[in-house]
C-alpha positions in Angstrom: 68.7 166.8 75.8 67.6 168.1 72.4 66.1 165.9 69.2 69.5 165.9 67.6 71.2 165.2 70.3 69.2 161.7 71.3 69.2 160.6 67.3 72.7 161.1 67.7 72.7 158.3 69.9 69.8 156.1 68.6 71.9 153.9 66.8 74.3 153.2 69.8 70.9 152.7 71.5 70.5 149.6 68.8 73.8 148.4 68.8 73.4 147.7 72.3 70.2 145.8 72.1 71.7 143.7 69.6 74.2 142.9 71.8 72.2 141.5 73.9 71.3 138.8 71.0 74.5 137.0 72.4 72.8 136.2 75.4 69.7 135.7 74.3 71.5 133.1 71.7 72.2 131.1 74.8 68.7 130.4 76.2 68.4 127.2 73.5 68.2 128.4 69.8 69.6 125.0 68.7 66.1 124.3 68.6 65.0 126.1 65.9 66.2 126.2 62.3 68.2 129.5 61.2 66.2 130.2 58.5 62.7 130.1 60.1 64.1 131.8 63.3 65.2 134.4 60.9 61.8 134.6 59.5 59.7 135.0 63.1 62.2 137.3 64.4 60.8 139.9 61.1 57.4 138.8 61.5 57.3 139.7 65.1 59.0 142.6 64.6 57.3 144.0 61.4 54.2 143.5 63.7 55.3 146.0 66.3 56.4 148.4 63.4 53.0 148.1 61.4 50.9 148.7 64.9 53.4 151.9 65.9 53.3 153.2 62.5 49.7 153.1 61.9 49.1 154.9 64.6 51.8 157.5 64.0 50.8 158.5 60.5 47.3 156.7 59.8 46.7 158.8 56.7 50.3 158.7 55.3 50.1 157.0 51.2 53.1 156.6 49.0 53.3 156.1 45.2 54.4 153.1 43.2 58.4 154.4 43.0 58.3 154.6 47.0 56.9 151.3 47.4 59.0 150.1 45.1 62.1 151.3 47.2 60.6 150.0 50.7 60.8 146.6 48.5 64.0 147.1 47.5 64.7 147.7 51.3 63.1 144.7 52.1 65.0 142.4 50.2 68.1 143.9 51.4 66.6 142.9 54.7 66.0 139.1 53.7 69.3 138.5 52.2 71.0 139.9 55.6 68.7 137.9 57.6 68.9 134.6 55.9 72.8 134.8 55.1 73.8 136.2 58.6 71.5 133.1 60.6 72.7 130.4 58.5 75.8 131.7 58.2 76.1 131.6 62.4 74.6 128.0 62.2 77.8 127.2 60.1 80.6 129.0 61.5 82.6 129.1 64.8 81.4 132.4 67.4 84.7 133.7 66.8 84.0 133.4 63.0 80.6 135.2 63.4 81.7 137.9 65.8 85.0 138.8 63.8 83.3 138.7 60.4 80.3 140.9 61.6 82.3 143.7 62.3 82.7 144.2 58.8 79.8 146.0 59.0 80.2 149.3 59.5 83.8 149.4 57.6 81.2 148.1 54.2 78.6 150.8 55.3 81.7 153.5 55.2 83.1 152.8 51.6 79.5 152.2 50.4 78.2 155.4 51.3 81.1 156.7 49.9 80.8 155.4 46.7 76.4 155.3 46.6 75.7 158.2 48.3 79.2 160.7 47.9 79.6 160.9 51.3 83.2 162.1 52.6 85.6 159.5 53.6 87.9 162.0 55.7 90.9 161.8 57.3 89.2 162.1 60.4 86.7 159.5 59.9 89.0 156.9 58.2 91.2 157.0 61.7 87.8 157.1 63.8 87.0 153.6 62.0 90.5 152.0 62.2 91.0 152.7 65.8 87.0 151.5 66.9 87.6 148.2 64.7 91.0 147.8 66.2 89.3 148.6 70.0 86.7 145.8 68.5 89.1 143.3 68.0 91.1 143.7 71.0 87.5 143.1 72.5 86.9 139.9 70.5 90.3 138.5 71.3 89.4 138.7 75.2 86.1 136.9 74.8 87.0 134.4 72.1 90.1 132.2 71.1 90.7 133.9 67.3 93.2 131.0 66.9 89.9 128.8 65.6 89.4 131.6 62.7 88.7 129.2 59.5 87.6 126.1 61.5 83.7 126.8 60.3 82.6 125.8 56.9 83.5 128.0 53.8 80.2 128.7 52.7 79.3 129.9 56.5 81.9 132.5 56.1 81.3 133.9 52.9 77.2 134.0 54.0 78.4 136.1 57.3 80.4 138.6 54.6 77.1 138.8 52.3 75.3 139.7 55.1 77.5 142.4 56.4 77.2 143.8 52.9 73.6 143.2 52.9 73.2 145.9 56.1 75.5 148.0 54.5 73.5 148.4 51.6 70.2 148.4 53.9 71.2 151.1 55.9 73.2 153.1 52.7 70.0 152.7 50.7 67.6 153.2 53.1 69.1 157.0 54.0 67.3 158.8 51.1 63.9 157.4 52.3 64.4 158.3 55.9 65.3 161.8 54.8 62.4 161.9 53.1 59.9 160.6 55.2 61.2 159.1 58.5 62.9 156.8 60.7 59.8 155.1 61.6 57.9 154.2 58.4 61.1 153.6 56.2 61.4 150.5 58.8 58.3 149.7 59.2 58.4 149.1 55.2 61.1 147.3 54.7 60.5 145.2 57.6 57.3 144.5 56.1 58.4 143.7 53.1 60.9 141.2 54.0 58.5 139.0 55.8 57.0 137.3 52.7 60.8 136.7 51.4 61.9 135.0 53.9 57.9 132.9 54.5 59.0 131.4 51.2 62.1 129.8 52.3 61.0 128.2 56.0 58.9 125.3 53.8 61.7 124.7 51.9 64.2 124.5 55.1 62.0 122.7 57.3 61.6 120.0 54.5 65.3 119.5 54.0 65.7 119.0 57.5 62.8 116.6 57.7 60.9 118.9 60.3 57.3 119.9 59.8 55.9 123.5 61.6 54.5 121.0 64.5 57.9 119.9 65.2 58.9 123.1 66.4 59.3 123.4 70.1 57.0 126.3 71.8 58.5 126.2 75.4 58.9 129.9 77.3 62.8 130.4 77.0 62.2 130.3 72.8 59.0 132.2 73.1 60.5 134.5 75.5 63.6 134.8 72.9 61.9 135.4 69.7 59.8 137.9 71.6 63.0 139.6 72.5 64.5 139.3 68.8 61.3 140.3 67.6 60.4 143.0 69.5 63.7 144.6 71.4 66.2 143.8 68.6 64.0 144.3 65.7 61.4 146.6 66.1 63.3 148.7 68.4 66.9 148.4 67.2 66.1 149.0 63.6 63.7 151.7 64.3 67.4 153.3 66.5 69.4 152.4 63.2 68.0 153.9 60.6 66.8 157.2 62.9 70.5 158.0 63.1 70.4 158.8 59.8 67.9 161.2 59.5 70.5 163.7 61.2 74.0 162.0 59.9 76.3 160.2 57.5 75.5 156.5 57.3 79.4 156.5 58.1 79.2 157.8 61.0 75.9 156.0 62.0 77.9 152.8 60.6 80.3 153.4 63.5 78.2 152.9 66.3 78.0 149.0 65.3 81.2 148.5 66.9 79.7 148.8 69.7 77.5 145.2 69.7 80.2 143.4 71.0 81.4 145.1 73.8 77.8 144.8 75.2 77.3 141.0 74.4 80.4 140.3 76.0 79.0 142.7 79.3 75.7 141.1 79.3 77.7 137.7 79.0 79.8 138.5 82.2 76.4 139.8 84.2 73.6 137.2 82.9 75.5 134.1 82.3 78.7 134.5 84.7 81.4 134.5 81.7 85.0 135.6 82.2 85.2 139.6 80.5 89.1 138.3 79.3 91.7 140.4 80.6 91.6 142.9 77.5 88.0 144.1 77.4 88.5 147.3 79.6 91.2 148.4 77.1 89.6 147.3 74.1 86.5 149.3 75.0 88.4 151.9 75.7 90.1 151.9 72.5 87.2 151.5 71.0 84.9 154.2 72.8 88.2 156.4 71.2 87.3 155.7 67.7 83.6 155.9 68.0 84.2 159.5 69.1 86.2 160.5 66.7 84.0 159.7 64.2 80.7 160.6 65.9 82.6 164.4 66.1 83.6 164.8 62.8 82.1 168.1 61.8 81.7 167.5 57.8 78.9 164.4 58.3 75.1 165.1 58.3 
């Protein structure tokens, strides 16, 4: 398999190992606050980044307008993170699973309108039928009947922080062009960790908790590891390597593939009923993600 043809599935790559989030979700996250989990799971994986990328391109520099847009990056980054954890702490799963598919439909009509990408005919039915496969999905593993049960406020964090990535991954394109995959997320990873740093004191005081309070057992360390690392690290490094060989609409579409694997990893790790719809719902889905991986006029 060539170069072009494994970036062409990088991003599925990613969408699958934040899938597996949902599981590792399960293994006691109660624990720890959204806002500082949100904030180890970017230090960990900015960590991995800075290590891979320094040895990658030790002598690489950058001027003050390319810092300056790893920056921007980053705080893209920090408002996805902090809005889409606390946004989960305050709505239903359904809420948080239905709401997150936004994603890729933002990352479509954003690089539309940012970056003049084509919104065809092709493309705009490629969408429709993945998000529709998507839901069909969602219905099996969740009861969509609780839709609007969370708190207001949870909601409209969830939909700021499926804008946020859509503006990450739209605005990150330019950069990966120019440089790469690798160090555009190392830098905006980086970046991002000292953004969120700033908010943990000011959680962990509202709730009354102090950084000793935390609980260090090895299901959490084992978990933040995996966010850190696997769904981090590894997932955005996927993400944005997608781009450096297509449209962020069609990389956008690849998302809609997250819940098809939480919900498989849910059924093999954790014993949970599939729902009687997932097999057509991924199928319907798999439909629209190949339309739109095919169309001819992205790159």
């Amino acid at each position: 398999m060539g170069r072009r043809a494994w970036t062409a599935y990088a991003p599925l790559l990613a969408a699958a190992f934040w899938g597996g989030m949902y599981v590792v979700s399960k293994w006691g996250f109660d624990a720890i606050p959204p806002l500082t989990l949100a904030f180890l799971r970017v230090a960990v994986g900015a960590a991995v980044l800075v290590g891979v990328v320094r040895l990658r391109y030790p002598s690489r520099s950058f001027g003050r307008s390319e810092w300056t847009a790893f920056a921007t990056l980053g705080g893209w980054v920090a408002l996805t993170m902090a809005t889409q954890f606390v946004g989960t702490d305050l709505t239903t799963a359904s809420e948080g699973a239905l709401i997150t598919v936004l994603t890729p439909v933002f990352t479509v009509f954003t690089g539309v309108v940012v970056l003049d990408e084509l919104l065809t005919r092709r493309r705009g039915v490629g969408v429709a039928v993945a998000l529709a496969g998507t839901i069909v999905v969602l219905a099996g593993q969740y009861d969509l009947r609780a839709i609007g049960a969370g708190s207001a406020a949870g909601i409209a964090m969830l939909v700021v922080a499926s804008a946020g990535w859509a503006a990450y991954t739209v605005w990150g394109k330019p950069l990966v062009r120019r440089y790469s995959a690798l160090e555009t997320a190392t830098y905006s990873t980086a970046f991002a960790v000292p953004m969120l740093a700033a908010l943990v004191p000011i959680e962990l005081s509202m709730r009354g908790l102090g950084v000793a309070d935390l609980p260090v057992t090895l299901p959490i360390v084992a978990a933040v590891l995996y966010l850190g690392v696997v769904s981090t690290a590894a997932a955005w490094y996927c993400w944005y390597k997608g781009l450096e060989y297509a449209d962020a609409g069609t990389v956008a579409v690849y998302f809609f593939a997250q819940p098809l694997v939480g919900a498989a990893l849910g059924a093999l790790l954790l014993g949970e009923s599939l729902g009687g719809w997932f097999l057509g719902g991924g199928l319907i889905m798999a439909v629209g993600i190949y339309v739109v991986s095919t169309d001819d006029t992205a790159g």
